[in-house]
N, C-alpha and C positions, 0 to 999 in steps of 0.2 A: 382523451381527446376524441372529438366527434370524429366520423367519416365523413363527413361534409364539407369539411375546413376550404378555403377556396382562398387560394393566392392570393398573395397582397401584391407580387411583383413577380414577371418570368424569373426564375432558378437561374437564369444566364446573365438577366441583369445583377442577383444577386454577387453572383461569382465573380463576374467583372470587375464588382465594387470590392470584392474581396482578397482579389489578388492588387487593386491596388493600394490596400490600405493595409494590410497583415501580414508579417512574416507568422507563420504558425509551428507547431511547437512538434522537433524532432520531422523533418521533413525536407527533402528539398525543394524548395517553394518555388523554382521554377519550374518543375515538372510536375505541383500541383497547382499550377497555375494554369498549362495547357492542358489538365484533365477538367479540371474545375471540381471542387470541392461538393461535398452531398450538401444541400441548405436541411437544418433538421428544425423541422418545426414546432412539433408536439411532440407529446408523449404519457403515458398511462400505463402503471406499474409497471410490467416489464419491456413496453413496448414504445419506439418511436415512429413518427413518419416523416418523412421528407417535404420537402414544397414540390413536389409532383407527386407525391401520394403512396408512393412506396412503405410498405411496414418492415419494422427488423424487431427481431425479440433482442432485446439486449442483453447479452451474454457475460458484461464488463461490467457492469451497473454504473457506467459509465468510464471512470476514471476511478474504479473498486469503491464508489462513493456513495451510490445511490443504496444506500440498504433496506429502505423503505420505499422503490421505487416510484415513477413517478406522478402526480397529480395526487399527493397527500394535501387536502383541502386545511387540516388542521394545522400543519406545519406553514403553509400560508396564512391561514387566520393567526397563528401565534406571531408572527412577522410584523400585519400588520396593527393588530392590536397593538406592539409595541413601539409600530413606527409614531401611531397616531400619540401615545404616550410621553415616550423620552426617546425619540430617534435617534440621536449619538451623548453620550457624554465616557470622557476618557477614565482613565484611574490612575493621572496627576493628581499635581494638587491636594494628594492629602481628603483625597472624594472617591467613592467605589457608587455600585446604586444596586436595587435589589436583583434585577437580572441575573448579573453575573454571580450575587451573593447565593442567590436561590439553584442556578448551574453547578457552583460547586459543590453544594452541599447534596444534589443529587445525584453529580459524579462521583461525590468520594464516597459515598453509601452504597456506588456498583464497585469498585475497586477495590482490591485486597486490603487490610487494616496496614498495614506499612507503607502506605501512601499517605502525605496529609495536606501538598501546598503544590496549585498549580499556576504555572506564567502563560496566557492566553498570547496566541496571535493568528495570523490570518491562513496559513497555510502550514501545511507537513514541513514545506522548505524552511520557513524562518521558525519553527519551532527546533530545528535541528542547528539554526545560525546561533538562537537563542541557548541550544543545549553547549555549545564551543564553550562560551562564555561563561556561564552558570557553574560548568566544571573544574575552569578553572580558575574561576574566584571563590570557591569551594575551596577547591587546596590554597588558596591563597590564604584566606582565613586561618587555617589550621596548619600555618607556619610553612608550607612546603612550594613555595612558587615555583617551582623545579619543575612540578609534575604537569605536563604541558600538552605532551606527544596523545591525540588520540588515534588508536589503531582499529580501521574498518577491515572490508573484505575486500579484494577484487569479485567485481559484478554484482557489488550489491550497491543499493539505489536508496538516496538518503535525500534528495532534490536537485534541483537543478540552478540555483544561486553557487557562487565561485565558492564557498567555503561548506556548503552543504556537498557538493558535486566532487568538490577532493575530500571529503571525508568516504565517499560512496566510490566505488570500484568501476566506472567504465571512464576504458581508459582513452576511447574515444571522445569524450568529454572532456580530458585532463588534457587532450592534445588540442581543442580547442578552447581554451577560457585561464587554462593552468592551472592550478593547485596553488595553497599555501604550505609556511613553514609546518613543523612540526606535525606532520598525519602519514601514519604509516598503512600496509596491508598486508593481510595474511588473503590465502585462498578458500573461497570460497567451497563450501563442503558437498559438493555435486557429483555426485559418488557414478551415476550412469556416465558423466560426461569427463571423469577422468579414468587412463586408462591403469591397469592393473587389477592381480587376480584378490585383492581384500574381500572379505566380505562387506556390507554396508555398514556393521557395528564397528568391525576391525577398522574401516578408511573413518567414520565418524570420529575416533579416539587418536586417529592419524592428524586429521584436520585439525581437531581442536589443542593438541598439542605443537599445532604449530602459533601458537598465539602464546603458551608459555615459551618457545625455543625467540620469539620477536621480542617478550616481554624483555629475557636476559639479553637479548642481543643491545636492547637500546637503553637498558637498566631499568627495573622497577621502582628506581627512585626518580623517574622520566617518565613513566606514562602515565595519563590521568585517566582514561579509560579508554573500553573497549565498546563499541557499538556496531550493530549489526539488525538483522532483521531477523526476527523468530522465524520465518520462511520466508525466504526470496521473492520481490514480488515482479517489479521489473526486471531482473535479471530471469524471470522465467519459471516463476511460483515452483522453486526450490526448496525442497521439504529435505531438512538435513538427515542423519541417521537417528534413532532413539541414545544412541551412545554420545552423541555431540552436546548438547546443550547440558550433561548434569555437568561434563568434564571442563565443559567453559567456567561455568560458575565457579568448580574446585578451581579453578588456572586465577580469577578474578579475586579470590575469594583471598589464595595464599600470599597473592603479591600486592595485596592492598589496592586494586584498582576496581575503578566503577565500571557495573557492568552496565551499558546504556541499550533497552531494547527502542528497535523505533518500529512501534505499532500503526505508524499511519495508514498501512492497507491491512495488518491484519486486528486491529481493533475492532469493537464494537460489534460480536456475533460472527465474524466471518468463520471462525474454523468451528461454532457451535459450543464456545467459552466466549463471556465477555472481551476479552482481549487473548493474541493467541499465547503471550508466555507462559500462562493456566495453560493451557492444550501439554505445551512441551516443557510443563510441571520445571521454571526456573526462576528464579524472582529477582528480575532486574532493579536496581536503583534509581533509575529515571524511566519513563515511559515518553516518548514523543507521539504524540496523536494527533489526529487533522481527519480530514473526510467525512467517515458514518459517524462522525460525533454532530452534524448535523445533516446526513445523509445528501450532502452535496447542494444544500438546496442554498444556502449562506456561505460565505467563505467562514471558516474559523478553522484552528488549530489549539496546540498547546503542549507544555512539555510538564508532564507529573514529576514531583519528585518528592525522593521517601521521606520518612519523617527524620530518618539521621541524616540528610542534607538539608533537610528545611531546617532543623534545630539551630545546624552552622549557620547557615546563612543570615539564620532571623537571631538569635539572641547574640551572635558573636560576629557579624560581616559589619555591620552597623550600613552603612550606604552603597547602594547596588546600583552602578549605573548605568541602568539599561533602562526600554519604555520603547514603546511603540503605539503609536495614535490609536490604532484600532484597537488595542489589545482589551477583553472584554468586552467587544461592542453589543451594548443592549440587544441590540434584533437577532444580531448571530447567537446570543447568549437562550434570548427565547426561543429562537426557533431549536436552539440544542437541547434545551427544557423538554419541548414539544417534542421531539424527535426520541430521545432518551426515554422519555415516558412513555413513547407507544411502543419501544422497543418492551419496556421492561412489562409493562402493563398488558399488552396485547401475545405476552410469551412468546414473541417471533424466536431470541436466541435460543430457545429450548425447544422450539420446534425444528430449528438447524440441528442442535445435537443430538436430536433423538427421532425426528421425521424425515428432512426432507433431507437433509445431510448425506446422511448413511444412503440413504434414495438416489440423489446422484450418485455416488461415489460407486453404486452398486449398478448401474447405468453404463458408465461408462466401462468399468470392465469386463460386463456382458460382452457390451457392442464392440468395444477395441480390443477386451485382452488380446487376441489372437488374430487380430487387424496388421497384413505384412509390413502396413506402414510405421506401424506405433510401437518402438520398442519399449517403452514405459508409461508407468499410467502413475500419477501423484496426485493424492488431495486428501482434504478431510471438509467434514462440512460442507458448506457453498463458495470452495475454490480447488481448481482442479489443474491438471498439467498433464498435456499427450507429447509424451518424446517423439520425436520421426529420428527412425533410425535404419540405416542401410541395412545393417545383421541386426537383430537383436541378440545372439546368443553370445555376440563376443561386445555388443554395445559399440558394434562400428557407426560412426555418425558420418551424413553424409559432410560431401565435403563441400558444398551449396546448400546447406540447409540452411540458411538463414533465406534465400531467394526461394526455396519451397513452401517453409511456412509463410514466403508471405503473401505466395502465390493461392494457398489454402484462404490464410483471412481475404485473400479479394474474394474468391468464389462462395468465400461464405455470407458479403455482404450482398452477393447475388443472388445468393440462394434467400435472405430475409434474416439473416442471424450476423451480429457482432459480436467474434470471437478476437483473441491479440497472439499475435506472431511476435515471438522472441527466439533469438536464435534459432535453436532447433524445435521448438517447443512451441504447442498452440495452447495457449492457455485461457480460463473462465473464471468469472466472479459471476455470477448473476444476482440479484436483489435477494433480499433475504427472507423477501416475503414470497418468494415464489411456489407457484405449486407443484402440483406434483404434476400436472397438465404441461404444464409451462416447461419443467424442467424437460419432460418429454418432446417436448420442441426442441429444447434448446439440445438434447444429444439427438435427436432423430435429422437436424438440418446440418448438425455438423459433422455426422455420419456424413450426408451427402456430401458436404464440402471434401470431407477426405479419402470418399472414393473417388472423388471427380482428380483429384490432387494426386493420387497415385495412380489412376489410369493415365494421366498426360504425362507423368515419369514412369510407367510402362512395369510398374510391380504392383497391377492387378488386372 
């Protein structure tokens, strides 16, 4: 985006019109209605600005989406070259069209060989509505309608539709919208944030046997899977132990249940592995993906599934009844082509796991290891996590940290950087294209934010 840009309308008119037509998402809208919301107007790779001209590096790549950050000129012309072409046609009817044909076949060419058949839709949420079902007409097929029960975590984040939202762990979500039948939860594997003297390998093999102690509680001829997220994204980019994820697999593996990863925020380059269950070396059965599968720029999603549940489904389900208008839509399908391609073409995820990755991660423990406010530092690649913690040496957390960090992400939107406040935890995606300049902003302003944040709580 130029510097030049010049309002189309005052930022107050905007606002006005926007509290009266929006409830917006995770907020309470009467209180950001008397603030009045940022209007964002542009934006260029890592950066936005506002309708009064404010810059912020974006630290989120939006909503972990943007991984090619923004004003990719190619990813628009793939757009509309295809609008101009075949701008919708569905995949009823007994009709597909090349888009989508040409998407798959350079998706399954990045994804491990035990991958072979995916169901497209429009977001991470209905790709995970789509995953409820696909499971369990799976076991249907193969004579066991029984197996029904799927078991998430508490504080893990799967979307926000009524059936995605009780498969995922907050339980402030369950207390507004409710849950359905059959989903159960084990605890989430947050080894700083719960208390006892384990070590992180010893609580990893603690956690994940609590999923076989759930399995027998509700019987293994009862649960159809288990889904989770290779590291926590919403719940506060939660990196489990090294001990957790082989012991899941074994728990999965014994009692005959699908292990479901849902990669919608760590797909696509983020931990500097194509997708992150490569990172933490496990090999789920289903993958649910959405986001940097077109770096945010199109809606699309989609749930992978291996070739031993494609087999079921496709030579022995005989009629699957599910569908969705959008699913495959030509433009989302090209701009995922275009997107995909410059990821794999332009070496960005190898320059995550071998450049710029290691870069941040080496950054932030410079600047925070030993910062009174941060008692943990998590990430890999281009996603990161700063605990705030009262003690660190006993991992005492404050008892307001959720109103500290979020006190941080304002000052940080002050300072010219968007960072995300979860619970106790300030956590970062940045674009995946970023550099090493860029990254240097982006820990150099959040330094600032979190001195300014612990001189006004008086521990510095």
């Amino acid at each position: 985006m130029t510097t030049d840009y010049k309002p189309q309308r005052e930022t107050k008119d905007y606002q006005a019109a926007d509290a009266a037509h929006h409830i917006h998402a995770f907020l309470d809208q009467k209180a950001l209605n008397e603030e009045g919301p940022r209007v964002i107007v542009g934006g260029d790779r890592l950066h936005l600005w506002d309708n009064d001209g404010n810059r912020y590096l974006d630290g989120m790549s939006g909503l972990w989406c943007t991984n090619l950050g923004y004003g990719r000129k190619d990813l628009a012309a793939a757009a509309t070259r295809q609008l101009e072409q075949l701008p919708y046609y569905n995949m009823f009817f007994h009709t597909t069209h090349p888009a989508v044909v040409e998407l798959s076949e350079l998706l399954f060419s990045l994804l491990p060989r035990h991958y072979s058949h995916a169901i497209y839709t429009n977001s991470g949420s209905e790709a995970n509505e789509v995953l409820i079902r696909t499971v369990r007409r799976y076991w249907q097929v193969l004579g066991k309608p029984q197996k029904k029960i799927m078991i998430g975590r508490w504080n893990g984040y799967h979307g926000s539709t009524l059936a995605a939202s009780a498969m995922g762990g907050m339980k402030f979500m369950h207390e507004m919208g409710g849950v359905i039948p059959d989903v159960a939860h084990i605890d989430e594997p947050y080894w700083f944030g719960h208390e006892g003297n384990l070590t992180p390998a010893e609580f990893g093999l603690r956690a994940a046997r609590q999923l076989e102690t759930k399995i027998l509680e509700l019987g293994a001829e009862n649960v159809a899977a288990f889904i989770a997220e290779p590291f926590q994204g919403a719940g506060g980019m939660i990196f489990p132990p090294e001990s957790y994820w082989p012991q899941i697999q074994r728990i999965c593996r014994k009692y005959d249940v699908l292990l479901c990863a849902d990669e919608v925020i760590g797909g696509f380059g983020r931990t500097g592995e194509w997708f992150a269950h490569q990172h933490f070396d496990f090999e789920p059965d289903t993958l649910s993906i959405a986001k940097g599968l077109t770096s945010g720029y199109i809606p699309m999603g989609g749930l992978i599934l291996s070739r031993r549940m494609a087999e079921v489904l496709v030579e022995q389900g005989g009629v699957f009844a599910h569908g969705l208008t959008y699913s495959g839509h030509p433009v989302a399908a090209a701009v995922a082509i275009a997107n995909l391609t410059a990821l794999r073409d332009e070496g960005v995820v190898a320059q995550v796991k071998n450049d710029t990755g290691p870069y941040l991660q080496q950054c932030l423990r410079e600047v925070f290891g030993n910062h009174p406010l941060v008692g943990e530092i998590q990430g890999v690649g281009l996603v990161a996590a700063l605990q705030f913690a009262q003690d660190k040496a006993t991992r005492k957390r404050f008892a307001n940290e959720g109103d500290i960090t979020w006190r941080c992400r304002t000052i940080g939107f002050e300072e010219g950087v968007i960072i995300r406040s979860t619970l106790g935890r300030m956590i970062m995606a940045p674009a995946l294209i970023a550099t090493r300049g860029e990254i240097d902003e982006l820990v150099g302003k959040t330094k600032i934010a979190v001195d300014r944040t612990a001189q006004e709580i008086g521990v510095l």
